[in-house]
Backbone as CSV, one residue per row, in Angstrom:
resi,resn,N_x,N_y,N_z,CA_x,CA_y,CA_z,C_x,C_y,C_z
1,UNK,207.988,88.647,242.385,208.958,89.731,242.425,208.430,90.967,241.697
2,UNK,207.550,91.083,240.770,207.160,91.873,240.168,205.829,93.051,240.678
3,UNK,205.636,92.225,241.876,204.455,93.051,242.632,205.592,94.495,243.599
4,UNK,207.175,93.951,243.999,207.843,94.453,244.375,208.403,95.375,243.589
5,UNK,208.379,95.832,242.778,209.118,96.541,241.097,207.778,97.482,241.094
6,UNK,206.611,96.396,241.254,205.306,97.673,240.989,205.315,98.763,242.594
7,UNK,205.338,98.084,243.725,204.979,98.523,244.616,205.836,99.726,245.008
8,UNK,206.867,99.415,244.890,208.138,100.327,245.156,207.840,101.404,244.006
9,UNK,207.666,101.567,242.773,207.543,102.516,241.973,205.511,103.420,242.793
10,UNK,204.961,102.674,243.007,203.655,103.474,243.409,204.302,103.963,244.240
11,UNK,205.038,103.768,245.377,204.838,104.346,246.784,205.884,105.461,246.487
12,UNK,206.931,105.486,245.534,207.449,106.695,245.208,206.615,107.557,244.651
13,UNK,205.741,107.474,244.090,204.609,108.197,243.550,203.681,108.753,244.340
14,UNK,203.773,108.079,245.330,202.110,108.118,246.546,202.893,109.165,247.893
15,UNK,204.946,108.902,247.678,205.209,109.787,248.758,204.873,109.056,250.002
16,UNK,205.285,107.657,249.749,205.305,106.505,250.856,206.966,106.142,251.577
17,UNK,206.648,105.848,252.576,207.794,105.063,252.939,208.101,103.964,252.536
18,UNK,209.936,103.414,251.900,210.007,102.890,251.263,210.458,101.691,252.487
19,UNK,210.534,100.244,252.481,211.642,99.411,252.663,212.468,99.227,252.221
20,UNK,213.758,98.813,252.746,215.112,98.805,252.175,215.458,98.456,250.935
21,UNK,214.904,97.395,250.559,214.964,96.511,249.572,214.193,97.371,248.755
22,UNK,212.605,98.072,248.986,211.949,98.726,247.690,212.801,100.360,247.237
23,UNK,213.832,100.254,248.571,214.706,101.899,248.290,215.979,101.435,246.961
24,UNK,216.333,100.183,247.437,217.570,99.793,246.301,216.851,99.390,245.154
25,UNK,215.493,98.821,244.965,215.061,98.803,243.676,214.282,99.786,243.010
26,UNK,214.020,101.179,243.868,213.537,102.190,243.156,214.672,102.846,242.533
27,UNK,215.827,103.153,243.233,217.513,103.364,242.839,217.092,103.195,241.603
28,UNK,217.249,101.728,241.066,217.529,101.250,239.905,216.339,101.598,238.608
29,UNK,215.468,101.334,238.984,213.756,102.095,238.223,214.412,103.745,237.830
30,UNK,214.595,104.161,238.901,214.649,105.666,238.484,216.181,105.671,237.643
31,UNK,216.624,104.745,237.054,217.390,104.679,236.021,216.890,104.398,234.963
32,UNK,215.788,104.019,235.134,215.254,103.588,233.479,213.829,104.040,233.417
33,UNK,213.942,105.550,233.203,212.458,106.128,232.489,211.825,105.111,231.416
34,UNK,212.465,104.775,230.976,211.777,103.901,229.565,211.123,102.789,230.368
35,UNK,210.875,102.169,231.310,209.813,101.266,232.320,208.782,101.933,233.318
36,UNK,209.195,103.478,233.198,208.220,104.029,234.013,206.732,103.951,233.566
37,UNK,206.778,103.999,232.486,205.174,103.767,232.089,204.024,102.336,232.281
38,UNK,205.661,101.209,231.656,205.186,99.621,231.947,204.905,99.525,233.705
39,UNK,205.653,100.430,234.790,205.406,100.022,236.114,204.207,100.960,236.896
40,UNK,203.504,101.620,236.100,202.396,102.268,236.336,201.384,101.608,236.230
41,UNK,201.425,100.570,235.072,200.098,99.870,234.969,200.380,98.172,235.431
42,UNK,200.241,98.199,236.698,200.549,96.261,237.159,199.424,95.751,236.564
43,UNK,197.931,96.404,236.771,196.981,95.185,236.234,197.033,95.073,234.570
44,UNK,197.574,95.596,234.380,198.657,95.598,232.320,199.615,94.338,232.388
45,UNK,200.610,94.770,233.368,202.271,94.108,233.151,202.110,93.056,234.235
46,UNK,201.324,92.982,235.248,201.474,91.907,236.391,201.890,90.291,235.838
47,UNK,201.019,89.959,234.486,201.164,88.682,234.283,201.901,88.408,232.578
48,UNK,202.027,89.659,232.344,202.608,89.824,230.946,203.865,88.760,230.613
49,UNK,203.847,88.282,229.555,204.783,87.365,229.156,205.589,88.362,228.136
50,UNK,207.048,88.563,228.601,207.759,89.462,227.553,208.499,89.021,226.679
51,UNK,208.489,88.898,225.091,208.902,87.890,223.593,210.132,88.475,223.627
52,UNK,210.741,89.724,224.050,211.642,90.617,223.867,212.740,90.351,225.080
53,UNK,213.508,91.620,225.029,213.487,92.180,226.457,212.484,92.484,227.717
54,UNK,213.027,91.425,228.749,212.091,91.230,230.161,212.391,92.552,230.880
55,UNK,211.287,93.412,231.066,212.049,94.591,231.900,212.270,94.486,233.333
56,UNK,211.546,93.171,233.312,211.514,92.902,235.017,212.803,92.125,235.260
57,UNK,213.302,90.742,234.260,214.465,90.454,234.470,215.930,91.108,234.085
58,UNK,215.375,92.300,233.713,216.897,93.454,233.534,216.657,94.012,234.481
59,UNK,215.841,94.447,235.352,216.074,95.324,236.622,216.788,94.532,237.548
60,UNK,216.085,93.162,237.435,216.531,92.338,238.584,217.513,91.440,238.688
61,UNK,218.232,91.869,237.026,220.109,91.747,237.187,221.256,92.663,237.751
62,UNK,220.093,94.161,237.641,220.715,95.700,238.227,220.751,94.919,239.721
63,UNK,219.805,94.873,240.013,220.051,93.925,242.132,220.462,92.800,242.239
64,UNK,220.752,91.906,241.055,221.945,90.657,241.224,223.376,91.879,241.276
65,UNK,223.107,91.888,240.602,225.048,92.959,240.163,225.047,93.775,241.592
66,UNK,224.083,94.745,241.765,224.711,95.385,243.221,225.118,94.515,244.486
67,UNK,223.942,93.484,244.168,224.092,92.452,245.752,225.713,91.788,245.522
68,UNK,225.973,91.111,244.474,227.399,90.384,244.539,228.360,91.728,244.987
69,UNK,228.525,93.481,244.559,229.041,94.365,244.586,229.235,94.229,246.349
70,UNK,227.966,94.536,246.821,227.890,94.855,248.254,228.463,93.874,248.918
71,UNK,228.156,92.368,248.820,229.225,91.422,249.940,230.011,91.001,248.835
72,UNK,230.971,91.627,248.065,232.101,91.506,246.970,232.245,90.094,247.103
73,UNK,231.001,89.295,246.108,230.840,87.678,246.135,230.734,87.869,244.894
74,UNK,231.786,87.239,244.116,232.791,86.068,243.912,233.846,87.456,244.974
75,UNK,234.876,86.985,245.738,235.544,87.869,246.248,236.296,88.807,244.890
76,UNK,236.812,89.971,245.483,237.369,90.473,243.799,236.472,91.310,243.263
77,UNK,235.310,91.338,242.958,234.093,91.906,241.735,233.508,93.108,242.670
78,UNK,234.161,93.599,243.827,233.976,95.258,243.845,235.290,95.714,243.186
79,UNK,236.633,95.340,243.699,237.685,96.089,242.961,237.056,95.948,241.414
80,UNK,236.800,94.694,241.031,236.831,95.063,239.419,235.318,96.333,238.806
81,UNK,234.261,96.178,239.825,233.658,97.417,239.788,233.752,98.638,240.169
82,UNK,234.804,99.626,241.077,235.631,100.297,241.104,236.267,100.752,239.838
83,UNK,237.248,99.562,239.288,238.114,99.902,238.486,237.176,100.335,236.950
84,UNK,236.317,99.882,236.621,235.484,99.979,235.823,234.768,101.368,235.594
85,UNK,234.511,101.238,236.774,233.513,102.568,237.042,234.627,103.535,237.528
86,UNK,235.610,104.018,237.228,236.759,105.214,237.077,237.141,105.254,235.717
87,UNK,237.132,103.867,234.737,237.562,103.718,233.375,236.572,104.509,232.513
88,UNK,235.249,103.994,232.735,234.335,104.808,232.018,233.074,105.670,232.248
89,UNK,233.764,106.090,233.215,233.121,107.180,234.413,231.560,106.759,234.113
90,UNK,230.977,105.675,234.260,229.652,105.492,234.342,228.964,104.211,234.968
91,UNK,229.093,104.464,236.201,228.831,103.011,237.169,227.281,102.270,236.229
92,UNK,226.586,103.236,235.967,225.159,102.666,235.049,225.689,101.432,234.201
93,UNK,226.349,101.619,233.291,226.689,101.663,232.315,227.589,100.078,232.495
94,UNK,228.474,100.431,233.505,229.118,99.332,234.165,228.704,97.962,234.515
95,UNK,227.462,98.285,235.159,226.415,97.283,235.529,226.276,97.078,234.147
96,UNK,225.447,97.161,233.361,224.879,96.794,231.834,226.048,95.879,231.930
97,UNK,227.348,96.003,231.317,228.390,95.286,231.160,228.253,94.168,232.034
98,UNK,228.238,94.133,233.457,228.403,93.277,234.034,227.445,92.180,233.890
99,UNK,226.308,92.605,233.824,224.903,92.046,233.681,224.840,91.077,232.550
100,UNK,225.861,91.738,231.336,225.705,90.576,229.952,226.963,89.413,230.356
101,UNK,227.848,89.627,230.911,228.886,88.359,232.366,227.853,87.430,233.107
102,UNK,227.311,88.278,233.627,226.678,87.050,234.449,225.388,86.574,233.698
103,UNK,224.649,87.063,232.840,223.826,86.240,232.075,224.741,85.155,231.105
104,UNK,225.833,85.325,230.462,226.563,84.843,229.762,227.174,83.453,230.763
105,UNK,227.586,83.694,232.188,227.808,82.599,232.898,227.110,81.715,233.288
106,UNK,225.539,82.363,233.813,224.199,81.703,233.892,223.916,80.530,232.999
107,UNK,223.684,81.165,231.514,223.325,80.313,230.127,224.434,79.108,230.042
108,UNK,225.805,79.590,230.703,226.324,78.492,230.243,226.479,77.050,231.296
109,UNK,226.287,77.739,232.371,225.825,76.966,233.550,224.391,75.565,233.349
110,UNK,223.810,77.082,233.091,222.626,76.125,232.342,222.749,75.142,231.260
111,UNK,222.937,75.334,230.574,223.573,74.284,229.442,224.293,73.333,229.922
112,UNK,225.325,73.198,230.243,225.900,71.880,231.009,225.757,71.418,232.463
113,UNK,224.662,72.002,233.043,223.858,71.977,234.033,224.978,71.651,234.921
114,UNK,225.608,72.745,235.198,226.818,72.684,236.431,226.289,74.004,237.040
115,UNK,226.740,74.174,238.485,226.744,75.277,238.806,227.376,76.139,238.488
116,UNK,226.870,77.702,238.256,228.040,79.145,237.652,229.335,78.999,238.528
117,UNK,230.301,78.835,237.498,231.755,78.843,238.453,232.330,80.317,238.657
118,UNK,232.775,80.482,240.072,232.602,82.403,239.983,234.140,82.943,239.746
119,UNK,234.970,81.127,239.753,236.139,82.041,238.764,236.523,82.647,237.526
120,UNK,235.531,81.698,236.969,235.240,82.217,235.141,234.487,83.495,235.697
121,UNK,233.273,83.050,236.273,232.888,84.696,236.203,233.609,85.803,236.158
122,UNK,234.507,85.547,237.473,235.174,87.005,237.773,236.376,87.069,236.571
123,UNK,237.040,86.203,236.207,238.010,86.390,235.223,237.284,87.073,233.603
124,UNK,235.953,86.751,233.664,235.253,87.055,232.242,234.770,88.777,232.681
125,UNK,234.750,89.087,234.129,234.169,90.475,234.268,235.779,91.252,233.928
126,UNK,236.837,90.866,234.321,238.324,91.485,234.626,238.679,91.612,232.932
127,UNK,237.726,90.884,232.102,238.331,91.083,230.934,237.269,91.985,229.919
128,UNK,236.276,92.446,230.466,235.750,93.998,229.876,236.455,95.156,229.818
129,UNK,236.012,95.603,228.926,236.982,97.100,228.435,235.620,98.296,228.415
């Protein structure tokens, strides 16, 4: 996935045509100057192990969060992104929020090795402020 994060950021650079998928994940890149430098250098970041914050697995919760948005899966979680994104006039910002929900449902999934239940989910997104 990370050759896709690099590729999509060159070909905006090179003044390439994008594919669909490299147009919704440049979207999200060109939200975060602070990775523009890490996605310039792949033969740097291609195999990098990150101790920190993964910049590759925070982008690629920005395209978990839009994809559930776009076919509103758990049903419900566009109204509650709507309503969100009028509350604090910052759809960016929104996502972040949402993103620490579904990592928070993930981990706990994981842990009792059940699948993410997407009614907790959606009831744990309906209860951000």
């Amino acid at each position: 996935m990370r050759k896709v994060f690099f590729d999509s950021f060159r070909k905006h650079h090179e003044k390439l045509p994008l594919e669909p998928l490299e147009a919704q994940i440049l979207d999200i890149i060109l939200l975060h100057p602070e990775y523009h430098p890490l996605l310039s250098q792949p033969d740097v970041y291609q195999e990098k192990d990150f101790n920190d914050t993964n910049p590759f697995l925070h982008l690629s919760l920005h395209l978990a969060i839009r994809e559930q948005i776009n076919t509103n899966r758990p049903a419900g979680i566009q109204t509650v992104f709507q309503h969100l994104s009028q509350k604090l006039h910052d759809p960016h910002a929104v996502e972040h929020k949402m993103m620490e929900c579904l990592t928070d449902i993930l981990s706990r999934a994981q842990q009792t090795g059940t699948m993410p239940d997407e009614k907790d989910y959606l009831e744990y997104l309906q209860r951000i402020t």
